[in-house]
C-alpha positions, 0 to 999 in steps of 0.5 A, a space after each residue: 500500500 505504501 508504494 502505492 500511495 507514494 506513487 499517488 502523491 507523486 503523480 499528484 505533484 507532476 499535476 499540479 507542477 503542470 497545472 501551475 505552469 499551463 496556468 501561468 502561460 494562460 495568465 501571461 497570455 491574458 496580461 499581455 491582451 488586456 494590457 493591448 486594449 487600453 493603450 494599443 488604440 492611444 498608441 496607434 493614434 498619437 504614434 502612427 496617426 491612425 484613424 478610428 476606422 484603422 485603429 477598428 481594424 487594429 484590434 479585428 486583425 488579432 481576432 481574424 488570424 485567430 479565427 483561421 489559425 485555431 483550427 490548424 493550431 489544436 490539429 497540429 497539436 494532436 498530430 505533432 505533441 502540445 509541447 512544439 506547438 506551445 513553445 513555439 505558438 508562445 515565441 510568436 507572442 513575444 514577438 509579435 508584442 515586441 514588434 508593436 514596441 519598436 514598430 515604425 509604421 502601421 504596417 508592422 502594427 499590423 504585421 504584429 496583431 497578425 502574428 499574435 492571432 496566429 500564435 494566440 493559439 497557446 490559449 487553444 494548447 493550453 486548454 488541450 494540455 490540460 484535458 490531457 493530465 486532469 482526469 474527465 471527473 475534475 475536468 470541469 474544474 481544473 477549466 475554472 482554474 484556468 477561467 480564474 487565471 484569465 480573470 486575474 490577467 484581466 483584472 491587473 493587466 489594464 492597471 499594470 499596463 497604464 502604470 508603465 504607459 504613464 511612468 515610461 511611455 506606451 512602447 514600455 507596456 509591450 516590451 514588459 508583456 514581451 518578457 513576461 511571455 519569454 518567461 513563460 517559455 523558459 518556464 514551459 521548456 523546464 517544468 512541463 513534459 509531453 503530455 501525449 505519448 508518441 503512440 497516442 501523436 502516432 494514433 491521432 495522425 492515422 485514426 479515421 476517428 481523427 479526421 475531421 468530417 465537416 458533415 459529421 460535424 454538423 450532425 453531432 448535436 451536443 457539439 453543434 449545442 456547444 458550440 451555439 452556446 459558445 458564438 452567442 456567449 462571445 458575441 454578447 461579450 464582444 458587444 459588452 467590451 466593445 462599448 462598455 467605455 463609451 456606454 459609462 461615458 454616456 449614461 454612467 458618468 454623464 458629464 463627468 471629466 475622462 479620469 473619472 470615466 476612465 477610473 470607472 471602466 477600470 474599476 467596473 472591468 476589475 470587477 469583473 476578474 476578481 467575480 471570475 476569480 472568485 467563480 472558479 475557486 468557490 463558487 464553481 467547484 462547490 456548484 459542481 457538489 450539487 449539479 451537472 455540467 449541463 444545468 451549470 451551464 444554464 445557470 451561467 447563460 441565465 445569470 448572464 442574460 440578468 446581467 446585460 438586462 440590468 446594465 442597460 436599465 442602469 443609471 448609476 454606476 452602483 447598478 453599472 458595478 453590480 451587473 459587472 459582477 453578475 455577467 463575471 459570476 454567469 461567465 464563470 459558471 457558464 464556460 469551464 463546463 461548457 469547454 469540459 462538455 466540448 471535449 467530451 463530444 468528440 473522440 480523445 484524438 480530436 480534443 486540440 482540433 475541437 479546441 480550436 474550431 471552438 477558438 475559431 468561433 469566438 474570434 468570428 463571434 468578436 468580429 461581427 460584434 464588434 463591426 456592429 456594436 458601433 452602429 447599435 450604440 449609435 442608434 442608442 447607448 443601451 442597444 448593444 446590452 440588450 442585444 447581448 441579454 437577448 442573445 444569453 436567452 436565446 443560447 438557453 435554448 442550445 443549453 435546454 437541448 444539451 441538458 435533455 441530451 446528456 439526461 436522455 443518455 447519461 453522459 455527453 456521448 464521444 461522438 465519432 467523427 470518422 470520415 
């Protein structure tokens, strides 16, 4: 029994040795991103004299070479091993933000986002390299864990990068992120191990069960479910962000100078990683005590929906703050399970590809988002918010089938995909 157990608590320990690292590059990751947003359109302004069209592009490049490259990204995975691809997906990130610190013209901005969309799918490897070590049964929240790590980059990256944007200049926030990423890699290179087995790389290049049917993928209800429920949840965040800053201006803080409105947004947006933080290491795992994956989900989409409905009759910015926490708590319960039930719809040799067809959909989501949510906030501040509640609604209906689905047979079926 001894040995045994010894062997346990070893093994114990090289998961979480590699939970923590796969929880740094996700956290790095996110630090980098949320330092972008605040500062990358001021920067491309004064230093490149951009336009607000041009500046729009900008931010969509990133999001557009995510939405082609998830898909080859996981697949490679499969094929090739999490760790090549991790590595070198996380070197294209330091790249890409140390070509926006030292860029000379907006065609090397570009050049950059370009690049980091492309190599953004570490996030993608990531999620895969976790599923690989964690077994199916604490799936869901070793998922919140890294839920958690994307709240806690969000929630000190805008604050980290407009510290060193207004002590050092603009390029410095990217430089910084640069190093944080390289880090990561040294990191990555010295405490995680290949979590596929050549046998298992070998099997994932030559299954039939590993090839990806377009008309299988479509016929396969619970992922078509998930992956529903995944566009609606992404568009209805891409809205949110897209105009939360000018919303706040507009009916939060109306007629109040830009630091206070800035100060604000930053406060509302730490609200929002601290909810999620809070979510994953509470809230989440004692939710799984009681209720499936698949309810847990409606509960999030549910608690989401609550959430965009009451920022849009706000007037103040209490009720502003409090459904900031309410959409963090919602996204929180709504997708680490909906990610576990991902995996569980497809055969274990299609995980990186499914992960990243997922990926896909949400940059695509985020694009349209954000093209229309301009045109929306024009026509009324409060249109994008309940645009997103209606749009957490209706992914109730997805979330309803997936929950009848997985009663009806017990579990989420593997579904093979064999062409």
């Amino acid at each position: 029994m001894r040995p045994g157990n010894a062997d346990l608590k070893l093994k114990m320990r090289s998961v979480d040795r590699r939970m923590f690292t796969i929880l740094m590059i996700v956290f790095v990751q996110m630090l980098g991103t949320s330092m972008v947003y605040p500062i990358l359109p001021l920067y491309a302004q004064s230093g490149f004299h951009m336009n607000a069209e041009m500046i729009t592009l900008l931010l969509t490049a990133f999001f557009a070479a995510q939405f082609v490259a998830g898909p080859f990204i996981g697949r490679l995975s499969d094929r090739r091993g999490r760790m090549p691809v991790l590595i070198i997906s996380q070197i294209g990130t330091v790249v890409a933000f140390l070509m926006i610190a030292v860029a000379q013209s907006a065609i090397v901005l570009f050049l950059a986002r370009i690049l980091d969309g492309v190599t953004g799918g570490n996030i993608v490897v990531a999620q895969a390299y976790m599923t690989d070590i964690v077994p199916e049964n604490r799936r869901t929240v070793a998922l919140g864990y890294v839920m958690a790590a994307f709240g806690l980059g969000f929630a000190v990256g805008p604050a980290v990068g407009g510290i060193l944007a207004s002590a050092f200049g603009p390029q410095v926030p990217f430089v910084f992120a640069a190093i944080a990423a390289a880090a990561t890699v040294i990191l990555t290179h010295c405490a995680l191990e290949e979590s596929l087995t050549r046998e298992d790389r070998q099997r994932n290049r030559n299954s039939k069960a590993a090839r990806l049917d377009p008309a299988a993928l479509i016929t396969n209800i619970p992922l078509v479910a998930v992956v529903s429920i995944t566009f609606f949840a992404r568009f209805g965040m891409g809205l949110l962000i897209s105009t939360l800053a000018l919303f706040a201006e507009a009916v939060l803080f109306p007629g109040q100078p830009f630091s206070s409105v800035t100060l604000g947004v930053g406060v509302m947006l730490m609200m929002v990683g601290i909810g999620q933080i809070i979510t994953q290491v509470i809230l989440l795992p004692a939710a799984l005590n009681y209720f499936s994956d698949t309810l847990i989900v409606l509960m999030g989409a549910a608690a989401r929906a609550l959430s965009m409905f009451l920022l849009a009759l706000s007037a103040e910015p209490l009720f502003g703050t409090v459904s900031a926490v309410i959409f963090a708590v919602g996204s929180g319960l709504l997708i680490p399970p909906l990610q576990s039930l991902l995996t569980k719809t497809v055969p274990a040799e299609l995980r990186g590809a499914i992960l990243g067809i997922n990926q896909s959909v949400m940059s695509l989501a985020v694009i349209l988002s954000t093209a229309i949510a301009g045109l929306l906030f024009a026509a009324d501040p409060t249109i994008p918010n309940w645009v997103g509640g209606a749009l957490s609604c209706i992914s109730l209906v997805p979330g309803l089938l997936l929950w009848n689905w997985a009663r009806r047979n017990g579990r989420m079926p593997a579904a093979q995909l064999a062409s």
